[in-house]
N, C-alpha and C positions, 0 to 999 in steps of 0.2 A: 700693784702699780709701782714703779721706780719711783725713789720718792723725789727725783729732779723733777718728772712730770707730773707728780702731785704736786708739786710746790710750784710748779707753772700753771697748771689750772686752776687750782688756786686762787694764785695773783688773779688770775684775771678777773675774777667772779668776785675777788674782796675789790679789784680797783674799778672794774664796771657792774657792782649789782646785777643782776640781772630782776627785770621789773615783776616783780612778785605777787601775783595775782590770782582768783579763782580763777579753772577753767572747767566752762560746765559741762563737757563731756564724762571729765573725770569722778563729775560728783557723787557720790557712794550710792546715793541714791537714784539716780540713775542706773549704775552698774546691776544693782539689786533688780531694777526694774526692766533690762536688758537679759540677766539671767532667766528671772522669771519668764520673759518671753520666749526664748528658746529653750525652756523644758526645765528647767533647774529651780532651786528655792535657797536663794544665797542669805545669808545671817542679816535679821533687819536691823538697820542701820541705827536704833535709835539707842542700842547697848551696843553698839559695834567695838571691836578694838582696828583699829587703822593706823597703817604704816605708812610713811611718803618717804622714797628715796631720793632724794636730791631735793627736799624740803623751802631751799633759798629762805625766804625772812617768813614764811607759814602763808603767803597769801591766799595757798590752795587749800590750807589744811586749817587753819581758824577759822575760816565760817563754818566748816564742819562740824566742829567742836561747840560755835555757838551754838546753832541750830540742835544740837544735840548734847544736853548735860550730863547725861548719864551713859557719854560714849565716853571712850580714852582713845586719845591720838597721839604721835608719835613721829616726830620728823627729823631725818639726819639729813644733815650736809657739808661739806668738805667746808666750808666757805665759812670761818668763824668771826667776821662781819656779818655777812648777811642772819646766821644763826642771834645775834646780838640782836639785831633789828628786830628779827623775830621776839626774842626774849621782851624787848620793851611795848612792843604792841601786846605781847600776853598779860603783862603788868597794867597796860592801859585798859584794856576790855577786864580786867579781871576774870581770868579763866583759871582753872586749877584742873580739868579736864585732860589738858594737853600739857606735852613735853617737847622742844626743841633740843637737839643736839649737835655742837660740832665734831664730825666724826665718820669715819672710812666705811664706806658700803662695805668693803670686803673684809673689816672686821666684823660684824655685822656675825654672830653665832647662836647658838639656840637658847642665849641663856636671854634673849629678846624675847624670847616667847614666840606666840605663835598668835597670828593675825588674820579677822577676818577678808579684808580687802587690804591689798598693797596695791599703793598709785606710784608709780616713776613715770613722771612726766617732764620730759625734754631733758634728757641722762644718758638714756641706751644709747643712741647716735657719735655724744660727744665724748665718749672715755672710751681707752683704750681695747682690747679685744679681753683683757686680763679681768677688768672690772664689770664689761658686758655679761662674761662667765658665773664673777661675784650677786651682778644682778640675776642673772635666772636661777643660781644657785638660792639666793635668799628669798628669792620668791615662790622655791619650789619646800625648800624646810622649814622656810618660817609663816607659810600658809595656813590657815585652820582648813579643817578636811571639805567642807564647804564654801570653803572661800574664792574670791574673786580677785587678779588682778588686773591692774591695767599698764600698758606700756607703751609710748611712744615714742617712734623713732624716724628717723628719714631713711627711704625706700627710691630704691632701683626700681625704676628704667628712667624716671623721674629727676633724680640727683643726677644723671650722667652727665646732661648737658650742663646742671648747674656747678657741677665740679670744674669747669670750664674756667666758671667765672670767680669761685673758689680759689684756683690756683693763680691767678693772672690777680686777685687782690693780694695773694699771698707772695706773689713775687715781688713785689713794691713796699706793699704795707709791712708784710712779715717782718723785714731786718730791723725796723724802726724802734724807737725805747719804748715807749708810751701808747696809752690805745689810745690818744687823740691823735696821734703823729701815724700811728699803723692804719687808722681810719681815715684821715685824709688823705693817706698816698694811695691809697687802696680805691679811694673813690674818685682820684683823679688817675690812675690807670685803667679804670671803664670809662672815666668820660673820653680818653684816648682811642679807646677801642670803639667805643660807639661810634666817635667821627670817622675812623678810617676804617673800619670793618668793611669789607667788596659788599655788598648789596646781595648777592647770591649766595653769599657763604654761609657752612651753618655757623660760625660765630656770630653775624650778623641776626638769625633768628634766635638762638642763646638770647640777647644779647634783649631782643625784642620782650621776650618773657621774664626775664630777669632783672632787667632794668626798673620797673616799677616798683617791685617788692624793695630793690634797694635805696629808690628815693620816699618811700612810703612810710620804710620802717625807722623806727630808733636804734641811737647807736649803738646800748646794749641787745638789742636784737641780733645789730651787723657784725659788731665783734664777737662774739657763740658763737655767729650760722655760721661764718664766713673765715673768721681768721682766729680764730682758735686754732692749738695743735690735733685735737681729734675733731675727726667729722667722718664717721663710718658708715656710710649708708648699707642698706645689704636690699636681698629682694626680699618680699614676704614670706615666701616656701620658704630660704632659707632661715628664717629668723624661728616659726614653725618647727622646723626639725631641730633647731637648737634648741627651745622649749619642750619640745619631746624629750629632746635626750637627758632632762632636767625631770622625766616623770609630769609635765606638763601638756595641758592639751588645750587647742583653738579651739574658742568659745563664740566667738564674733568681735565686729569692729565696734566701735562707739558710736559710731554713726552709720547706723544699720541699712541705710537706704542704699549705701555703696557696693551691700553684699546682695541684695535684688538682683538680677539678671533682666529683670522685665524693666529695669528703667533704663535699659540701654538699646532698646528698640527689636523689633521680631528678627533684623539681618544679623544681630547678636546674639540672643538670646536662643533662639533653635539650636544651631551648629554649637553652639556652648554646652548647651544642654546634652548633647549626644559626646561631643569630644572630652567632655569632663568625668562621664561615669558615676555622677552623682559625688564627688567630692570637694566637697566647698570650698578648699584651701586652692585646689588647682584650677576652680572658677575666679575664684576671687583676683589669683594671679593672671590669668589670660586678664583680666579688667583691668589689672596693672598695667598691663602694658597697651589697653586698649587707650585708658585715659592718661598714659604717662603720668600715673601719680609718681609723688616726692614724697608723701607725709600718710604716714599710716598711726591709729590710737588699735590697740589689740589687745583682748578681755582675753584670759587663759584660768583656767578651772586646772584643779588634780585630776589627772588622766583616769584615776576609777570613775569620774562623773559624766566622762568623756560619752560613755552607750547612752548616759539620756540624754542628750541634746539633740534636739529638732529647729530642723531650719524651716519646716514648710507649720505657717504661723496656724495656731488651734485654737476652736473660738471660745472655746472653756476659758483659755486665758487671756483673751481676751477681755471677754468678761468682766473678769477680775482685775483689771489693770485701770486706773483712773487715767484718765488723757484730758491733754490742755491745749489749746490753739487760738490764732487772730486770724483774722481773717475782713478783708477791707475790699470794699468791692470797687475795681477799678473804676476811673473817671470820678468816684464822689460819693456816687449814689446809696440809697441803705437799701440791703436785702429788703427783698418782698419772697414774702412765704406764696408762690404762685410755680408755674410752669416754663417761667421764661428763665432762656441760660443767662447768667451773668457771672462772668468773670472775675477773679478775686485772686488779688494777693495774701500768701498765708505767710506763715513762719518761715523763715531764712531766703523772702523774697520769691518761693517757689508757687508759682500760676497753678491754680486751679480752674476749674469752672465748673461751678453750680448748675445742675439740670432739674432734679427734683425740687418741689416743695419741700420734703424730708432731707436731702441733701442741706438744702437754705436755713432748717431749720436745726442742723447738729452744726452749720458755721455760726448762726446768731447764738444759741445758746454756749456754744464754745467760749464765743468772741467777748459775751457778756460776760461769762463768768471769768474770763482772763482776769487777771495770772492766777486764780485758784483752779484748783482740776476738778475734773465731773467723773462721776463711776459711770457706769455704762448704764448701771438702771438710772440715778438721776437722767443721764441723756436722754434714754428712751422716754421717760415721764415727760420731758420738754419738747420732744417733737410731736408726741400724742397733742398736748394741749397745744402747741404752735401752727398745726397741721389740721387738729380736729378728726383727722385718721386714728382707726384703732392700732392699740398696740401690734395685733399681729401681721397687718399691713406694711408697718412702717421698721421692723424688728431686724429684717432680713436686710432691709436697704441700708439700715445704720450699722449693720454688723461690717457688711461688703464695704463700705465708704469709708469707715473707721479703720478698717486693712489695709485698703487701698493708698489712704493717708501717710498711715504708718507709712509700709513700703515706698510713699517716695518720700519719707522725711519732712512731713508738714505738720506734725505733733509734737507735743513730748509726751512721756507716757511718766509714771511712776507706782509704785506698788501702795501707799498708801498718800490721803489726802495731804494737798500744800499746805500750808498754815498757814498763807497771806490770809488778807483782809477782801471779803466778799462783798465789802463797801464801804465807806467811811463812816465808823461810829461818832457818837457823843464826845468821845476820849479817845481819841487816835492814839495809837501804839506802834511804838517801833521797837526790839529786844533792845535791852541795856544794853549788851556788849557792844552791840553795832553802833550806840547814840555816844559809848563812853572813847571808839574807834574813833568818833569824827570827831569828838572834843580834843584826840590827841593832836590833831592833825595842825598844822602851824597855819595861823589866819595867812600867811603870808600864800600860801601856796595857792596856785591861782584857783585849779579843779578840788574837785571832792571827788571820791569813787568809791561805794561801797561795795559789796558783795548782796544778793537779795536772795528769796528765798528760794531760785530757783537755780541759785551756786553761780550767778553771772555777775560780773562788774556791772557796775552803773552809776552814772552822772549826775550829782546835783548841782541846780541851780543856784545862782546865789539867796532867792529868797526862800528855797526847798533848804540850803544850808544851814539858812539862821532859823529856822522854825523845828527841825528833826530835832536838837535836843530838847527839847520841850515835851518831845510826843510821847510819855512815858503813862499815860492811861490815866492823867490827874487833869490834865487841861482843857477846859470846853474851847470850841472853837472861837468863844468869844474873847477869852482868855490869850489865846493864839491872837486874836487882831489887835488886843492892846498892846500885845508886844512888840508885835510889828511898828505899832502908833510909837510907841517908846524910841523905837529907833533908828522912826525918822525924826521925832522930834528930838535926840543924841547925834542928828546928822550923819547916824552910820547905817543908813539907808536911805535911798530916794523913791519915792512914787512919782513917777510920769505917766501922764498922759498927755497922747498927740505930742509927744516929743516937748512937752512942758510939765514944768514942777507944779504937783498940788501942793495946795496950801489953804484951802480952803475947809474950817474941821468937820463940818459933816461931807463933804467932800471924802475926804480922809480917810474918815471913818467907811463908811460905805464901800472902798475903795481897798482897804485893810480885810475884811470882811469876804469882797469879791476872791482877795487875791490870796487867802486863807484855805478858801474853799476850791479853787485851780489847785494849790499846793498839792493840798490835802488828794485829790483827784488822781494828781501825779503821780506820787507817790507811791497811792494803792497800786496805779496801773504798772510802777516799775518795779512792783514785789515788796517794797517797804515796810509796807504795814503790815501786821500781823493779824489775826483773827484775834 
């Protein structure tokens, strides 16, 4: 890369951070749990060694690390701010696991060694065609022979239109000094266009889809996507053949329910099926351009690994795979283990409906064990007793429903048990790193967000904030309500009820206690706690 346009990318990522966070597609264990599916046995993640290119302050790559003590991680990025930040939340969590680097992908040589999973997540898109090369290059030498990568990028037929909107903030914004001065011109040459766009035009549809993302998102989001110098989108096939020519091979997407053909209905799925020839890559592509995607996450393996991979799902590994789900049954109502349908929303808001007894009773037993996962045989043991059906009755319908799920994306799956908490003990727990995370965090700031155990962000409350460092497996819950009691009576909390202050001490007390145990509840259910 010219080093003017490194020193311009750069800037831009030391003057706008960009918001540094888990993303839980990317999380290894996942990945592990996706290879497995399609025929492969990727290195388990709890010795893993792991790369991140374009690392930002570690927010993808520290929970990894906690979660995992006897992995080593590894993360370079351009941006010797944001690699700082990183450095100081390492010192906070006390980790000696991992290492941050500020430092050039494309130097980046074999004396790195060799890795089992590399993650480049939101890179490939925004650097030039020089350092795209650097990236497939590094990820095809500095691979271990079993390893996994992942990469995300933005994707044609999807970017066309939003290059639209691209170039039209870049014609405004671009000349200005500053990314607050290049983001408000840039955001008042769309409100321009939206008012006078003709109604028929396609910029007036552009304009329609695009518009929300851009009052949605944050300004480091809109400065990346939008008014950065690179923004390369490509189609899938081609990104593919350039990973080929790297000795690389498609493995699948991260989110596996998009490479299904049956979830886009039988007027899709038939004529796809015969025009494609059995090649997944030139399926997946017709789907691109079916759903005008923009944003593609793409697993790739070392091309000898490439003859075992299977796309049509086998129930051996099945089997094998623990799976997690929620599942809330529309209007209110709780499952009944009986014969009537009831409708249910699952994970990522995606409709189901319940027909079987057996079907009702792999969503209650799911839904109760959230956020830990169930092996297939625990599942099977819970529909026998919640069903009162023998095993070999009910074996067949859990196998087919737990497919089925998979394929439209209402699980998560992983190769070995979560280590949340199956219910709130005596002495609630949450890992050091994560309680030592939140103690760094400046009282002033309004939110809290940790990472949990299923590699997601997540929000605490303000009385979930002031109780989490406490929860280190020494504390009875009663212990947990005095302190609370403490710090209403330090006036640096309040108890209301009906929109009035208690004050009343057994009042108080009781009231401490109620709100210990909500916490505590919370908590489990947003992955917090630990077994």
């Amino acid at each position: 890369m010219p080093d003017s346009l490194t020193s311009t990318l750069t800037s831009y990522y030391d003057a706008v951070p960009y918001d540094s966070h888990p993303f839980p597609q990317s999380a290894v264990e996942h990945l592990e749990a996706l290879a497995f599916l399609f025929g492969l046995e990727a290195p388990p993640p709890h010795k893993a060694r792991v790369l991140e290119l374009g690392c930002a302050a570690g927010g993808n790559l520290i929970p990894f690390a906690v979660r995992h003590p006897q992995a080593h991680a590894v993360g370079v990025d351009l941006s010797r701010v944001q690699v700082a930040q990183g450095a100081a939340a390492l010192d906070q969590a006390g980790l000696s696991n991992i290492e941050l680097k500020a430092f050039n992908i494309a130097d980046i040589d074999a004396s790195f060694g060799l890795f089992d999973y590399i993650v480049c997540h939101g890179v490939y898109s925004w650097v030039p065609g020089p350092v795209q090369d650097a990236i497939l290059r590094v990820c095809a030498e500095n691979l271990a022979p079993g390893g996994v990568v992942y990469v995300s990028y933005n994707v044609y037929p999807g970017w066309k239109a939003r290059e639209i909107v691209r170039d039209a903030m870049i014609l405004r914004g671009g000349p200005r000094d500053t990314p607050e001065e290049k983001l408000s011109y840039a955001r008042g040459m769309l409100e321009f266009l939206e008012q006078s766009a003709r109604p028929d035009s396609v910029l007036r549809k552009t304009l329609e889809e695009t518009m929300p993302i851009v009052r949605n998102s944050g300004n480091y989001y809109l400065l990346h996507e939008f008014l950065e110098p690179c923004n390369e989108p490509c189609y899938f096939k081609e990104f593919v053949a350039r990973a080929e020519a790297r000795g690389l091979a498609y493995l699948c997407d991260a989110e596996p329910s998009t490479m299904f053909v049956q979830n886009y209905g039988e007027k899709v799925r038939d004529p796809l099926l015969r025009e494609c020839g059995g090649s997944q890559v030139m399926m997946e592509q017709y789907l691109d351009f079916l759903v005008n995607r923009t944003f593609r996450q793409t697993l790739l393996v070392k091309q000898g690994n490439a003859a075992n991979i299977r796309y049509r799902l086998e129930v051996p590994r099945l089997r094998a795979l623990e799976f997690a789900g929620v599942f809330r049954v529309d209007g209110g109502e709780a499952l009944t283990i009986d014969a009537r349908e009831q409708p249910c929303t699952a994970l990522r808001d995606l409709k189901v409906t319940l027909r079987l007894p057996a079907h009702k009773a792999v969503a209650q037993a799911l839904d109760a064990s959230y956020p830990c996962s169930m092996s297939t045989e625990a599942l099977l043991a819970a529909v026998v007793t919640l069903t009162g059906e023998p095993r070999a009755a009910v074996e067949p319908i859990v196998l087919a429903m737990l497919e089925e799920l998979l394929i439209l994306g209402a699980l998560r799956i992983r190769r070995t048990p979560v280590s949340a908490a199956a219910s709130v003990s005596a002495l609630p727990q949450v890992l050091a790193p994560v309680r030592r995370a939140l103690a760094g965090l400046p009282a002033s700031q309004a939110t809290a967000v940790l990472c949990n155990q299923w590699h997601e962000p997540v929000s605490l409350t303000v009385l979930e904030r002031s109780l989490l460092p406490l929860l280190d497996g020494a504390h009875t819950h009663e212990a947990l309500a005095a302190f609370l009691l403490d710090e209403v009576r330090g006036e640096r909390l309040r108890f209301l009820k009906d929109e009035q202050p208690l004050t009343d001490p057994s009042a108080l007390h009781a009231f401490a206690q109620e709100q210990v145990a909500q916490a505590l509840q919370s908590l489990r259910r947003k992955a917090l706690l630990t077994a």
